[in-house]
Structures are given as C-alpha cells and as structure tokens.
KEFI-380973 format. One record per atom (N, C-alpha, C): residue in one letter; atom name; x, y, z. Coordinates in nm, 4 decimals. Example, Ala and Ser with C-alpha at 12.3 -4.5 7.8 and 13.67 -1.06 7.14 Angstrom:
<recs>
<rec><res>A</res><atom>N</atom><X>1.3190</X><Y>-0.5690</Y><Z>0.7800</Z></rec>
<rec><res>A</res><atom>CA</atom><X>1.2300</X><Y>-0.4500</Y><Z>0.7800</Z></rec>
<rec><res>A</res><atom>C</atom><X>1.3200</X><Y>-0.3300</Y><Z>0.7800</Z></rec>
<rec><res>S</res><atom>N</atom><X>1.2850</X><Y>-0.2250</Y><Z>0.7080</Z></rec>
<rec><res>S</res><atom>CA</atom><X>1.3670</X><Y>-0.1060</Y><Z>0.7140</Z></rec>
<rec><res>S</res><atom>C</atom><X>1.2900</X><Y>0.0030</Y><Z>0.7870</Z></rec>
</recs>
This chain:
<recs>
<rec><res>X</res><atom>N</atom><X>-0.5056</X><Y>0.8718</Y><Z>1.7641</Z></rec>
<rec><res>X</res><atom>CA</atom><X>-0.5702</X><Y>0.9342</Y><Z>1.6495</Z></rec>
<rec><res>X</res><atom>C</atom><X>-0.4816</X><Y>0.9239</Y><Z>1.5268</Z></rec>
<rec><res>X</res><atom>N</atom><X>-0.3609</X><Y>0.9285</Y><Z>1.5539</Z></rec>
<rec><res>X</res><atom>CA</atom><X>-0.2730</X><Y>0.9129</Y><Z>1.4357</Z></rec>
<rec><res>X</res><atom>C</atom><X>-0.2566</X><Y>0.7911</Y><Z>1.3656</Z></rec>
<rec><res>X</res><atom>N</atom><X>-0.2791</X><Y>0.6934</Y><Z>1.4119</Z></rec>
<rec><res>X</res><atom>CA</atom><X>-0.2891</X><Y>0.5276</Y><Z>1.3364</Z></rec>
<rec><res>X</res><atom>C</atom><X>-0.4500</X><Y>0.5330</Y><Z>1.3118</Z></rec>
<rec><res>X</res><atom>N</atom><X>-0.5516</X><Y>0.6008</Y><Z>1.2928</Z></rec>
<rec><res>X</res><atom>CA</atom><X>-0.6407</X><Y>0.5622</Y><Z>1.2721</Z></rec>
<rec><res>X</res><atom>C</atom><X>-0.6413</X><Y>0.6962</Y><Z>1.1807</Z></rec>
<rec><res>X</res><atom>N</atom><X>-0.5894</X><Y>0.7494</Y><Z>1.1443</Z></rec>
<rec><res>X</res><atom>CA</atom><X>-0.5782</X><Y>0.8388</Y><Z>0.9972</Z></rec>
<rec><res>X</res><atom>C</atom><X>-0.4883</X><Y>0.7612</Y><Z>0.8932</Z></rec>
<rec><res>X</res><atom>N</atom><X>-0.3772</X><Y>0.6929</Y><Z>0.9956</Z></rec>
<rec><res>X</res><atom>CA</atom><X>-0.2923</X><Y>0.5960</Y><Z>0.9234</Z></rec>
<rec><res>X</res><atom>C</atom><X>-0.4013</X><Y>0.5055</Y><Z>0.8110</Z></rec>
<rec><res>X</res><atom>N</atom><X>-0.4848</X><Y>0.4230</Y><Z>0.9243</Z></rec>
<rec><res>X</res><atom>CA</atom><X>-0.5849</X><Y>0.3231</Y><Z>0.8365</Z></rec>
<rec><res>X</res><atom>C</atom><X>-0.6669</X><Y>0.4156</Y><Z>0.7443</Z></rec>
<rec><res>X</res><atom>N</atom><X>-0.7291</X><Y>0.4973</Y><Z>0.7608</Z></rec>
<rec><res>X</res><atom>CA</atom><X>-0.8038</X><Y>0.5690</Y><Z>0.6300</Z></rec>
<rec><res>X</res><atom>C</atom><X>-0.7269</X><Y>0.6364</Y><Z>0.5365</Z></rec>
<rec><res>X</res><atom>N</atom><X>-0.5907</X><Y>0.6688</Y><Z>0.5705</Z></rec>
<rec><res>X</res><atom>CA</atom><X>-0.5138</X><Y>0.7078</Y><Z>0.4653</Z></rec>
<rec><res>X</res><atom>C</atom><X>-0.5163</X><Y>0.5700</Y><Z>0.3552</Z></rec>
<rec><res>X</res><atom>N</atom><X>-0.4617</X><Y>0.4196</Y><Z>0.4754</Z></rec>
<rec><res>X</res><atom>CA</atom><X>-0.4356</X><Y>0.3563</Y><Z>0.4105</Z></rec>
<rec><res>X</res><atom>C</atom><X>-0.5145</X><Y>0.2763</Y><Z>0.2775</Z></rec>
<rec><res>X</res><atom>N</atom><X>-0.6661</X><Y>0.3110</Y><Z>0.2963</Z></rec>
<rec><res>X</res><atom>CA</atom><X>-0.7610</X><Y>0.2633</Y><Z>0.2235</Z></rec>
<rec><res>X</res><atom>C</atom><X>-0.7856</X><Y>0.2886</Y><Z>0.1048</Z></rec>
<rec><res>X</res><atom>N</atom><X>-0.6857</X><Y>0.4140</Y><Z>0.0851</Z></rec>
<rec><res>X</res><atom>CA</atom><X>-0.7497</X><Y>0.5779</Y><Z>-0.0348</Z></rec>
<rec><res>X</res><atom>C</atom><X>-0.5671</X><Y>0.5038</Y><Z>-0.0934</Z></rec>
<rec><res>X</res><atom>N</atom><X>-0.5258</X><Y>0.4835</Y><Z>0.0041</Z></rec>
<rec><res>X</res><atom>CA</atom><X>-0.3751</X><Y>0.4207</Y><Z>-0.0728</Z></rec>
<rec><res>X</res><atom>C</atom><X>-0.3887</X><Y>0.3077</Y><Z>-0.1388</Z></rec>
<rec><res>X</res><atom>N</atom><X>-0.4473</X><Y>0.1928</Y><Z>-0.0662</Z></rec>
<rec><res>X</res><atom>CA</atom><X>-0.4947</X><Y>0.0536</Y><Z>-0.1486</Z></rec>
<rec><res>X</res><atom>C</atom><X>-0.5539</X><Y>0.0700</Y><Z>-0.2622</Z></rec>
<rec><res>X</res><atom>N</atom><X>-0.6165</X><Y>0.2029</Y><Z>-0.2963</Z></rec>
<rec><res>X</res><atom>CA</atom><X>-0.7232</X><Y>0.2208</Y><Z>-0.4484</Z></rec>
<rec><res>X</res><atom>C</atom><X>-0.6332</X><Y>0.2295</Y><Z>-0.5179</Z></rec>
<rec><res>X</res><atom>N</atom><X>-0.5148</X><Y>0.3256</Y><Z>-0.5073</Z></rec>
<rec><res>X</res><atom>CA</atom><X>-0.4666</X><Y>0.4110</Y><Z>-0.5811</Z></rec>
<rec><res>X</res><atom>C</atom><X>-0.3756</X><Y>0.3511</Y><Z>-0.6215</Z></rec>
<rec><res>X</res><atom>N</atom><X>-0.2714</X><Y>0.2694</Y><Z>-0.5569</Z></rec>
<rec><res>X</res><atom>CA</atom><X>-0.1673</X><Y>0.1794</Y><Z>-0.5777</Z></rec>
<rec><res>X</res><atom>C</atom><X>-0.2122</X><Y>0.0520</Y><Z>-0.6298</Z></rec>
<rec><res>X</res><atom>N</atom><X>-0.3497</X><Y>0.0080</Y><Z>-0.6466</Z></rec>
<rec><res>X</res><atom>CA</atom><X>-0.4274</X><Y>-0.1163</Y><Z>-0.7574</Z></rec>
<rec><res>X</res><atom>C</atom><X>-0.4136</X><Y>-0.0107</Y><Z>-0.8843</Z></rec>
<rec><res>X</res><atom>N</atom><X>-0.4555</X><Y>0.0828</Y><Z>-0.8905</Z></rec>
<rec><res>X</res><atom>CA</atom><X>-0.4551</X><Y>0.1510</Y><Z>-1.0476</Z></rec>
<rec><res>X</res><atom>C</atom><X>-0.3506</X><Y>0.1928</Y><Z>-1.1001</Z></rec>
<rec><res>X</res><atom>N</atom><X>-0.2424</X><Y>0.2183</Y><Z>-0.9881</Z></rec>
<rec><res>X</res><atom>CA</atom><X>-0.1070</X><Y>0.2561</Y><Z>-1.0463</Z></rec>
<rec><res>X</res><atom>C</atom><X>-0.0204</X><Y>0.0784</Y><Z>-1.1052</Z></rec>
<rec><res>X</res><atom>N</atom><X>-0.0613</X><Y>-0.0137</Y><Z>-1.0252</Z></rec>
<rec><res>X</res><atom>CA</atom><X>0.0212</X><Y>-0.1338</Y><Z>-1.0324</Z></rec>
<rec><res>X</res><atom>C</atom><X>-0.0571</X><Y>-0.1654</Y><Z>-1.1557</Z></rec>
<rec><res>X</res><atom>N</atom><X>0.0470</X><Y>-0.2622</Y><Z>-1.2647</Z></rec>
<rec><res>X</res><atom>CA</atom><X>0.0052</X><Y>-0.2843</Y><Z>-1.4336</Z></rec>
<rec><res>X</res><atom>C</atom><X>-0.0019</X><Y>-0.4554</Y><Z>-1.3898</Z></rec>
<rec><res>X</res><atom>N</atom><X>-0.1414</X><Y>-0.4244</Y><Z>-1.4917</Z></rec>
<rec><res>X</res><atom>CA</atom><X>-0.1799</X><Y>-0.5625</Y><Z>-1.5078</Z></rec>
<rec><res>X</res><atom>C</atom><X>-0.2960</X><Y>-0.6013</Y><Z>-1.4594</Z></rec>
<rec><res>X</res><atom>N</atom><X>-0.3794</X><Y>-0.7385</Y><Z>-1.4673</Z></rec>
<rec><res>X</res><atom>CA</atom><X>-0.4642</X><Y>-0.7273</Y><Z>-1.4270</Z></rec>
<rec><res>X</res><atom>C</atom><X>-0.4836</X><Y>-0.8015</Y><Z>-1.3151</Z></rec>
<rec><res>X</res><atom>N</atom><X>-0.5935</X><Y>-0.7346</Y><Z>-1.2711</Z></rec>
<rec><res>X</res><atom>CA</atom><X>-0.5711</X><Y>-0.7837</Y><Z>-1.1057</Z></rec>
<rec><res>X</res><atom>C</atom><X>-0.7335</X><Y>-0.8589</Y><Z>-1.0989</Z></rec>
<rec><res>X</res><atom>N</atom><X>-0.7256</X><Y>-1.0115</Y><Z>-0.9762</Z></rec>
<rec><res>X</res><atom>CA</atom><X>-0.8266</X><Y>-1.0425</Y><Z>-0.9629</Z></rec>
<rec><res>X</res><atom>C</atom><X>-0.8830</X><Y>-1.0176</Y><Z>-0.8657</Z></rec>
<rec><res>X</res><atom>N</atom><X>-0.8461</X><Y>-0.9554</Y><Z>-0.7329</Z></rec>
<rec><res>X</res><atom>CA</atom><X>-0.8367</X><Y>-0.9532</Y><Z>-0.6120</Z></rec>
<rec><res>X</res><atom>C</atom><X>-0.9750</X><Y>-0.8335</Y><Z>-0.5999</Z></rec>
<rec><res>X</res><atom>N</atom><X>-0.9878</X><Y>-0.8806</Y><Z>-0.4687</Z></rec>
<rec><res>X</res><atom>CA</atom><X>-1.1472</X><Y>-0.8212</Y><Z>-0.4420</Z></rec>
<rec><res>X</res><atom>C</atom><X>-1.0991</X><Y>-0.6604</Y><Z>-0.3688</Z></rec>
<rec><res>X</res><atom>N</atom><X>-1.1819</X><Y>-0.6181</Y><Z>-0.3472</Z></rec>
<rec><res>X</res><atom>CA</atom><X>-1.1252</X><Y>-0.4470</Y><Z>-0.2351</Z></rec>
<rec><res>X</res><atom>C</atom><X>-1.0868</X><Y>-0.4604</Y><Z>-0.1069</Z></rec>
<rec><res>X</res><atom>N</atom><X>-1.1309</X><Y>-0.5709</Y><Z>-0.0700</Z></rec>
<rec><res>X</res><atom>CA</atom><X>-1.0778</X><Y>-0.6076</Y><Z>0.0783</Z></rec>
<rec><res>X</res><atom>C</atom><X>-0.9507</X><Y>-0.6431</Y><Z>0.0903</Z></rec>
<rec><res>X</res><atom>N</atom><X>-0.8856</X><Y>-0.7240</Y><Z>-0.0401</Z></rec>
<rec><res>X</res><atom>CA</atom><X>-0.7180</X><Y>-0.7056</Y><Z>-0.0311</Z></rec>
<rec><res>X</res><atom>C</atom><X>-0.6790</X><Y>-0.6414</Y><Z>-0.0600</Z></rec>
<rec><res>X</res><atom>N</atom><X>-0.7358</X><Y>-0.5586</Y><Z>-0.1361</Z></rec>
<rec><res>X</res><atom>CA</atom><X>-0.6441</X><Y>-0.4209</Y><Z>-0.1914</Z></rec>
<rec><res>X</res><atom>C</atom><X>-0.6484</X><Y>-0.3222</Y><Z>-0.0804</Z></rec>
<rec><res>X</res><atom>N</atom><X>-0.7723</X><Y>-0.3090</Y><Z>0.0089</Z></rec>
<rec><res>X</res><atom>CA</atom><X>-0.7427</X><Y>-0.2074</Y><Z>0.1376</Z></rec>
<rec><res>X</res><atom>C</atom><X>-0.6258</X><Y>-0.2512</Y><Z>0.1895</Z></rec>
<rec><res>X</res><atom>N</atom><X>-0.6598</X><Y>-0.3998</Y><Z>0.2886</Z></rec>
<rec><res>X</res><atom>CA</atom><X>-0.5378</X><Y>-0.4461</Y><Z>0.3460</Z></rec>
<rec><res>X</res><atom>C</atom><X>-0.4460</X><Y>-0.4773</Y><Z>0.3443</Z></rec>
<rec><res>X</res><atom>N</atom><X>-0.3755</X><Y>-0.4291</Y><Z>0.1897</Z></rec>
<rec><res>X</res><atom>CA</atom><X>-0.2363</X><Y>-0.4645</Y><Z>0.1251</Z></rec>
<rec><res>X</res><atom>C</atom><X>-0.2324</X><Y>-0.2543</Y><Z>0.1549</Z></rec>
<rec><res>X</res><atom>N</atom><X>-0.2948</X><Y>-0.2067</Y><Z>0.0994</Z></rec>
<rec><res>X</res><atom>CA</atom><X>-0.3306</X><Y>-0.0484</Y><Z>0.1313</Z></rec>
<rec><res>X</res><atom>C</atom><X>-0.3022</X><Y>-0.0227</Y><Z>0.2838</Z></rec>
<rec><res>X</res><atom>N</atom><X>-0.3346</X><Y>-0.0824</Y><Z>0.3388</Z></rec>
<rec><res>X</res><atom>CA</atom><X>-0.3471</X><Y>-0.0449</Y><Z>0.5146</Z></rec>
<rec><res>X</res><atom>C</atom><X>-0.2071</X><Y>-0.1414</Y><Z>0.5445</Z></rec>
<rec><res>X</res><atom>N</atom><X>-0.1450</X><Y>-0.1966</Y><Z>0.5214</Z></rec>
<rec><res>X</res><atom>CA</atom><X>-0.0442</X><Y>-0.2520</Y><Z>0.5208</Z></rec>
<rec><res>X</res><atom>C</atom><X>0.1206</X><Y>-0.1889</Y><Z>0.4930</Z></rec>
<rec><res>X</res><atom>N</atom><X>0.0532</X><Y>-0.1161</Y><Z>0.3612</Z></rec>
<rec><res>X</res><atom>CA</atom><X>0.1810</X><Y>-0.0560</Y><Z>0.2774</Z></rec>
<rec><res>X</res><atom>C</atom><X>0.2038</X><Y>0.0721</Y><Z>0.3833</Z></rec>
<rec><res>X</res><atom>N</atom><X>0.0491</X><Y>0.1773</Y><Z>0.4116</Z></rec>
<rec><res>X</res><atom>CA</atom><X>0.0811</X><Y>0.2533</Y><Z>0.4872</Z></rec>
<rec><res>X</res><atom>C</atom><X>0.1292</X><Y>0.2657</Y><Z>0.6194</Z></rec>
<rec><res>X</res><atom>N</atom><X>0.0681</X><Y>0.1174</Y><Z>0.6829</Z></rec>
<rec><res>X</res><atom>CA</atom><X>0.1637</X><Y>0.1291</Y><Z>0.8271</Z></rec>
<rec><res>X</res><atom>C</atom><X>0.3257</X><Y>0.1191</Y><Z>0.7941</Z></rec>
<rec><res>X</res><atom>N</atom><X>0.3864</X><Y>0.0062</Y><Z>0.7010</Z></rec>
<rec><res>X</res><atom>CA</atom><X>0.5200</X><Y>0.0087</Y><Z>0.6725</Z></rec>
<rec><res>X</res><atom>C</atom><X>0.5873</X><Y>0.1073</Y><Z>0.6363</Z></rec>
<rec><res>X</res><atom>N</atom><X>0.5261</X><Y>0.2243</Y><Z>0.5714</Z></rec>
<rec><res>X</res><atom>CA</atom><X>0.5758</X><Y>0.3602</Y><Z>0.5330</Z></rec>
<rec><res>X</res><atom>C</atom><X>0.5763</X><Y>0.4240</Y><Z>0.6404</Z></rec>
<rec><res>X</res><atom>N</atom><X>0.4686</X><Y>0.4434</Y><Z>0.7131</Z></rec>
<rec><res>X</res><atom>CA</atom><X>0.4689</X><Y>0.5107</Y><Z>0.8493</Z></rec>
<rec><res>X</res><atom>C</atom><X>0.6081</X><Y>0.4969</Y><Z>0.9571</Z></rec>
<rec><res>X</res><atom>N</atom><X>0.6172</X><Y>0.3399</Y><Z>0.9824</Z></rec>
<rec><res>X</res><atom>CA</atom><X>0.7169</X><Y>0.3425</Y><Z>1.0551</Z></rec>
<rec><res>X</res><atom>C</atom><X>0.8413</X><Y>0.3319</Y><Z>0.9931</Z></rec>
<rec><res>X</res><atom>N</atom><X>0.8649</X><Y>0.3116</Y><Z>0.9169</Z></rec>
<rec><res>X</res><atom>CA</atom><X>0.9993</X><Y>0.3254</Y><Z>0.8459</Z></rec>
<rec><res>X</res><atom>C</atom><X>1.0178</X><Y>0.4712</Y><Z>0.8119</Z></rec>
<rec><res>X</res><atom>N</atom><X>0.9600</X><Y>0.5291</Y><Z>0.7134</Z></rec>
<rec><res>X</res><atom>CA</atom><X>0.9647</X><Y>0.6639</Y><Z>0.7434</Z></rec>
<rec><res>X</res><atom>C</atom><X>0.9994</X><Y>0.7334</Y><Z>0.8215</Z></rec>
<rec><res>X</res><atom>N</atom><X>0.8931</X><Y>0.7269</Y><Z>0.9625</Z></rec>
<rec><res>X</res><atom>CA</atom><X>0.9644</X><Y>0.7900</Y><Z>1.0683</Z></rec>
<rec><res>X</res><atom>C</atom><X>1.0774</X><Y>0.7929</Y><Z>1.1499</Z></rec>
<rec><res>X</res><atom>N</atom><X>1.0930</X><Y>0.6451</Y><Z>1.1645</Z></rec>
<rec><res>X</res><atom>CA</atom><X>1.2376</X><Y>0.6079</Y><Z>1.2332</Z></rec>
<rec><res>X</res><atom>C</atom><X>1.3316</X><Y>0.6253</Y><Z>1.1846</Z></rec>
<rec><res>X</res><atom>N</atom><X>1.3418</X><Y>0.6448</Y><Z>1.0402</Z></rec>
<rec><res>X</res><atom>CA</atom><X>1.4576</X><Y>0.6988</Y><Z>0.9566</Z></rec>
<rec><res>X</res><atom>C</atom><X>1.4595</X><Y>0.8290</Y><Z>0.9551</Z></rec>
<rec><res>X</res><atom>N</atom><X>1.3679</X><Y>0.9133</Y><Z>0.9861</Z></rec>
<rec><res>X</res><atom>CA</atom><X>1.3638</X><Y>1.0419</Y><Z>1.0038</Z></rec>
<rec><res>X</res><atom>C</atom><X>1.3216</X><Y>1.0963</Y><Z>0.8421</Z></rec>
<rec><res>X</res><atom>N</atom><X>1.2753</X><Y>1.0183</Y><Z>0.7314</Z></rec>
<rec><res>X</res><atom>CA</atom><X>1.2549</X><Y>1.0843</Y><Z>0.6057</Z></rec>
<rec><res>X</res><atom>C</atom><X>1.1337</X><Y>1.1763</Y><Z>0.6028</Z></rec>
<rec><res>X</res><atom>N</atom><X>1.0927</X><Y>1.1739</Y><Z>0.7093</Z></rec>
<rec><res>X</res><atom>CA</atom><X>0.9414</X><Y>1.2416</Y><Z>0.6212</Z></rec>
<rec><res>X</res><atom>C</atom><X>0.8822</X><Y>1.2868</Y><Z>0.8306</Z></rec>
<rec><res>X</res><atom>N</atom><X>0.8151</X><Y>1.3622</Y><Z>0.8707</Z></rec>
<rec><res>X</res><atom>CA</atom><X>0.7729</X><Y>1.3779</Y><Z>0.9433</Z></rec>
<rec><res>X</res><atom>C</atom><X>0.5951</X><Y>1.3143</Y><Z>0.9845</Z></rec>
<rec><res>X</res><atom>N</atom><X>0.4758</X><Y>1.2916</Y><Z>1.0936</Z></rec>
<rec><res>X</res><atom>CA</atom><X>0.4464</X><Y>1.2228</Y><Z>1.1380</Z></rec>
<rec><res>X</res><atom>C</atom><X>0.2941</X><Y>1.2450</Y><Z>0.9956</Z></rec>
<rec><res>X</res><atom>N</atom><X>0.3238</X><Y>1.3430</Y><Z>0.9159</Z></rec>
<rec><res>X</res><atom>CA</atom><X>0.1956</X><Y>1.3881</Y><Z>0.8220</Z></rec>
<rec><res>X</res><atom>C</atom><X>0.2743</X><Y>1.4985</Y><Z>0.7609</Z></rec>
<rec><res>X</res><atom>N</atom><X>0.1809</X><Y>1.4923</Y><Z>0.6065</Z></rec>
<rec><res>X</res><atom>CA</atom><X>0.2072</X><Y>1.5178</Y><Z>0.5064</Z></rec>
<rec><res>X</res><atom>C</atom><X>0.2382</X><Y>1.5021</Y><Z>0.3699</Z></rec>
<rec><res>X</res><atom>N</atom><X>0.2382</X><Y>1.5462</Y><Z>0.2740</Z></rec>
<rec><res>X</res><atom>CA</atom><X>0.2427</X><Y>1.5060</Y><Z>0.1221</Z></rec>
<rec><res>X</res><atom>C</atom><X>0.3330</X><Y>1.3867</Y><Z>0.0963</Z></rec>
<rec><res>X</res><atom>N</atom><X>0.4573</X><Y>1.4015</Y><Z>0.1869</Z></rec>
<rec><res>X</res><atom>CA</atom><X>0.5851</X><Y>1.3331</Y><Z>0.1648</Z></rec>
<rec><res>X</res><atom>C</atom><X>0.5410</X><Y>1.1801</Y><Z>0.1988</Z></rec>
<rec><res>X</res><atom>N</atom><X>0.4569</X><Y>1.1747</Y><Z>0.3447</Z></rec>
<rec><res>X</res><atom>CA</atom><X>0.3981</X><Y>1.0303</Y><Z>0.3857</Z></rec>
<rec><res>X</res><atom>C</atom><X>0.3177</X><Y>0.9765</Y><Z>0.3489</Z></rec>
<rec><res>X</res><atom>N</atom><X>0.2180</X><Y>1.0789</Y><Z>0.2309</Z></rec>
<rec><res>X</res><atom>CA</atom><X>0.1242</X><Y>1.0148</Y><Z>0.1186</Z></rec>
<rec><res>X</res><atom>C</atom><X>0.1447</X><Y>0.9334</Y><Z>0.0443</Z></rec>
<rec><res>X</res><atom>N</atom><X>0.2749</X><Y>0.9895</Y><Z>0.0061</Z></rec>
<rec><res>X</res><atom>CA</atom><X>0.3306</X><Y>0.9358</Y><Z>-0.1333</Z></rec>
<rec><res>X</res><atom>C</atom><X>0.4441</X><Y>0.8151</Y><Z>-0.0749</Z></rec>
<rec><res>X</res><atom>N</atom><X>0.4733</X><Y>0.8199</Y><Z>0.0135</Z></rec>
<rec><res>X</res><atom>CA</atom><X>0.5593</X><Y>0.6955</Y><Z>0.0655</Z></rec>
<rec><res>X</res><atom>C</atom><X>0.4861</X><Y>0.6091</Y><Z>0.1041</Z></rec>
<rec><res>X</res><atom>N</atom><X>0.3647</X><Y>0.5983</Y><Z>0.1421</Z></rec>
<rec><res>X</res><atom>CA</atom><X>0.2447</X><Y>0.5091</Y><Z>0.1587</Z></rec>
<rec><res>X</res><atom>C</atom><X>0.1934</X><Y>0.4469</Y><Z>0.0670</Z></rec>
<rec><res>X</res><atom>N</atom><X>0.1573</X><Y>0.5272</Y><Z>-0.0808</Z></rec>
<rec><res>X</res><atom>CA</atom><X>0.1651</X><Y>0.4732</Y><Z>-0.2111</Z></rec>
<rec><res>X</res><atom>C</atom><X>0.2440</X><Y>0.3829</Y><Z>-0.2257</Z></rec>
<rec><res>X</res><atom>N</atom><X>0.3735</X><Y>0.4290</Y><Z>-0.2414</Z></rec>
<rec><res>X</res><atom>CA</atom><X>0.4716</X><Y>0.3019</Y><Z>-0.2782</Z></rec>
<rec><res>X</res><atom>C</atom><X>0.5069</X><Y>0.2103</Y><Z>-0.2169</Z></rec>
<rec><res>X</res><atom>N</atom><X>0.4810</X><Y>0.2246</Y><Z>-0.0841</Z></rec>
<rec><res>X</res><atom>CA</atom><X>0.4770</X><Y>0.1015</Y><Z>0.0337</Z></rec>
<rec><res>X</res><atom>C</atom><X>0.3469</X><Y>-0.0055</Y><Z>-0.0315</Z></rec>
<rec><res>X</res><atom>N</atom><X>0.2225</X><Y>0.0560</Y><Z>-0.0316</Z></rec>
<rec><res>X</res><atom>CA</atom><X>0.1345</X><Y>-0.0345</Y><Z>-0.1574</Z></rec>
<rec><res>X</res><atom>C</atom><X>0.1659</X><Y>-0.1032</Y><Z>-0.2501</Z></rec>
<rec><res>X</res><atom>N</atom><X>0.2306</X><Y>-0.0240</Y><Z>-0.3222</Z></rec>
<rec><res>X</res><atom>CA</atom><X>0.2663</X><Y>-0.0507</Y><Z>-0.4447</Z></rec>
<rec><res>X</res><atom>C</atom><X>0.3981</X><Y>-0.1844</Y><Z>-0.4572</Z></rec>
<rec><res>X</res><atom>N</atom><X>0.4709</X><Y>-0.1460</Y><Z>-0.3293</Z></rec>
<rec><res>X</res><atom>CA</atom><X>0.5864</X><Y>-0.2589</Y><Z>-0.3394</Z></rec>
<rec><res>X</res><atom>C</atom><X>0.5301</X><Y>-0.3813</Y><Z>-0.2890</Z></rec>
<rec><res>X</res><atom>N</atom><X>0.4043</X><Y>-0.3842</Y><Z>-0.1730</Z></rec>
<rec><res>X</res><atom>CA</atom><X>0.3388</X><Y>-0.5398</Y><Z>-0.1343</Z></rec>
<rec><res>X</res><atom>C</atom><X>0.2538</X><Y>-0.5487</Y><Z>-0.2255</Z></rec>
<rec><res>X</res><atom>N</atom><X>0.1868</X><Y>-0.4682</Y><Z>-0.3301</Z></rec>
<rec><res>X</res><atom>CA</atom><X>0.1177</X><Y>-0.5491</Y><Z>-0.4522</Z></rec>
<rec><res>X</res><atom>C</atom><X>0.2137</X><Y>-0.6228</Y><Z>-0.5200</Z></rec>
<rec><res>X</res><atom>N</atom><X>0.3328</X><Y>-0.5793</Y><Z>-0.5254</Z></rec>
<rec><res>X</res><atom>CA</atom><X>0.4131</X><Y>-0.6454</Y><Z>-0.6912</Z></rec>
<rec><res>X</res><atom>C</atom><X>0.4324</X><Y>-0.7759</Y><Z>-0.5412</Z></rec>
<rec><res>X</res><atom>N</atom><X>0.4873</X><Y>-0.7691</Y><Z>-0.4741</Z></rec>
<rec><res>X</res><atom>CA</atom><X>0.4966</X><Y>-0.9071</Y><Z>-0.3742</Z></rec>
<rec><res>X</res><atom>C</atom><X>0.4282</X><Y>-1.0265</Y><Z>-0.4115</Z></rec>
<rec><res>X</res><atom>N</atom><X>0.3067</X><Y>-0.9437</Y><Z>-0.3626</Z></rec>
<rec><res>X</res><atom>CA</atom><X>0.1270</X><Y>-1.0038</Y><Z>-0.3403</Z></rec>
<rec><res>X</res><atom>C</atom><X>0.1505</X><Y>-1.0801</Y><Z>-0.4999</Z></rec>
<rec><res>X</res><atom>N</atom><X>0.1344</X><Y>-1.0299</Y><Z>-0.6304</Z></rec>
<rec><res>X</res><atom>CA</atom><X>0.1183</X><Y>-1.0823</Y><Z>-0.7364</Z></rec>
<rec><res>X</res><atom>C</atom><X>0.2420</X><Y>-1.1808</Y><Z>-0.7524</Z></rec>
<rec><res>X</res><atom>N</atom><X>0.3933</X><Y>-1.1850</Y><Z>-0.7277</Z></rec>
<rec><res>X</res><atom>CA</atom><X>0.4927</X><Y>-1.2748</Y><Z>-0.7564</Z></rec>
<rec><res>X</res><atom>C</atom><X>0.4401</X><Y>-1.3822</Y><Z>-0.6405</Z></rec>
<rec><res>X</res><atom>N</atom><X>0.3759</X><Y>-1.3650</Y><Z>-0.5466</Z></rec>
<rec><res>X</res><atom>CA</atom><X>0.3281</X><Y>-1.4955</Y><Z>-0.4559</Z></rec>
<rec><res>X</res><atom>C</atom><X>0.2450</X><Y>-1.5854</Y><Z>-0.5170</Z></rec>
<rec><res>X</res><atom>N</atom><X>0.1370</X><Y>-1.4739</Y><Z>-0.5208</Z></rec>
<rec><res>X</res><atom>CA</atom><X>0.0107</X><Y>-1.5467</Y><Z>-0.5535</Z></rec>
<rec><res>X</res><atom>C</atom><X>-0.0049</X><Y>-1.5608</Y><Z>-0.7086</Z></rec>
<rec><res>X</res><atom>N</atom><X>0.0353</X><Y>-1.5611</Y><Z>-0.8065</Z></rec>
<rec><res>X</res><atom>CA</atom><X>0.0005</X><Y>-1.5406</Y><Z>-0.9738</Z></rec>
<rec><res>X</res><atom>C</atom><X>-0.0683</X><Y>-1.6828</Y><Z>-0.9791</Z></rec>
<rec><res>X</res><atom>N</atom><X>-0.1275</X><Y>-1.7051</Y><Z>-1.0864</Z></rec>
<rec><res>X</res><atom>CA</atom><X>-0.1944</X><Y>-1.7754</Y><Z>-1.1066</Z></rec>
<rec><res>X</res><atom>C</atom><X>-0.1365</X><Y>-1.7940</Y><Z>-1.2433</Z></rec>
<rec><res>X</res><atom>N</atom><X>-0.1296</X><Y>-1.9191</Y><Z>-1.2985</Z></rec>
<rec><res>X</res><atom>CA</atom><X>-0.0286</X><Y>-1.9382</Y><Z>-1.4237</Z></rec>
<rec><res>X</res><atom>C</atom><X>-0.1359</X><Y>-1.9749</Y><Z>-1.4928</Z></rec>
<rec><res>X</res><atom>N</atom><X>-0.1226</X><Y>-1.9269</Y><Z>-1.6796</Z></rec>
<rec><res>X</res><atom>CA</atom><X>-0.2167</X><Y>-1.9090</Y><Z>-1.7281</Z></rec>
<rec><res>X</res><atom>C</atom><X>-0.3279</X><Y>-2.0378</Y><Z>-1.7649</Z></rec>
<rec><res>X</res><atom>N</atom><X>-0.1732</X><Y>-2.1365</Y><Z>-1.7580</Z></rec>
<rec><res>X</res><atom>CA</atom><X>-0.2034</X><Y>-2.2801</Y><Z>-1.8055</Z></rec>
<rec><res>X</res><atom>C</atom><X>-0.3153</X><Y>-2.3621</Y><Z>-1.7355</Z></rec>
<rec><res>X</res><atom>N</atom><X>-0.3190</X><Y>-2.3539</Y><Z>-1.5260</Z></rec>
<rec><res>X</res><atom>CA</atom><X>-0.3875</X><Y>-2.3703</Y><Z>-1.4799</Z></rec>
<rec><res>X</res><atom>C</atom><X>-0.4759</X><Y>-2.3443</Y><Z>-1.4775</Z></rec>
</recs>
C-alpha cells in the first residue's frame, strides 16, 4: 500500500514540479507524471535509507517535489531542442 500512495503522490508531484520548473515546457502529462512518479520513488528511497524523513509526511512531500524537480532540469539538459533546429 505504501508504493502505491508513493505513485499517486507521485502524479500530484509531476504537476507541481512542471509549474515550479522555469521555462517552457513541451512535454505531454504522461512525462511529467513519470518524471513525477520517478522523482518520488528516488526521494522515497533515498530519504529513507538515509534516515531524513520517515515512511510519510510533509517532509517526504516536499523531498518528492524536488526529486521532480531535479529529473526535470535533467530531462530538459538531455532532451532541449535548440532553437535553430
């Protein structure tokens, strides 16, 4: 039950971390969930195994965010599209 709050956390994280990340984005909702569902499993287990944050709560919200937020800026230095092309 707990990885499958993980994934719906992670979905509400993929929104939130597209509107927090600057710039414009072309990417459809299906990468932004699964960059979302992505960021939050990596927060999840890092988090926990480091002992920062316990298995739920405000603290793993917001470390889920920025787990988003750090494979969007990724996602965009991979994939950019240069203006010229």
């Amino acid at each position: 039950m707990h990885w499958l709050w993980v994934i719906i956390v992670g979905l509400v994280v993929g929104i939130i971390a597209k509107a927090v990340t600057p710039g414009k984005e072309a990417m459809g909702w299906i990468i932004t969930a699964i960059l979302g569902i992505a960021g939050s499993f990596i927060s999840t287990f890092v988090g926990e195994k480091l002992g920062w944050w316990p298995e739920a709560g405000f603290m793993h919200f917001i470390g889920s965010i920025i787990g988003a937020v750090v494979l969007l800026v990724i996602y965009h230095a991979l994939f950019r599209r240069d203006a010229a092309s």
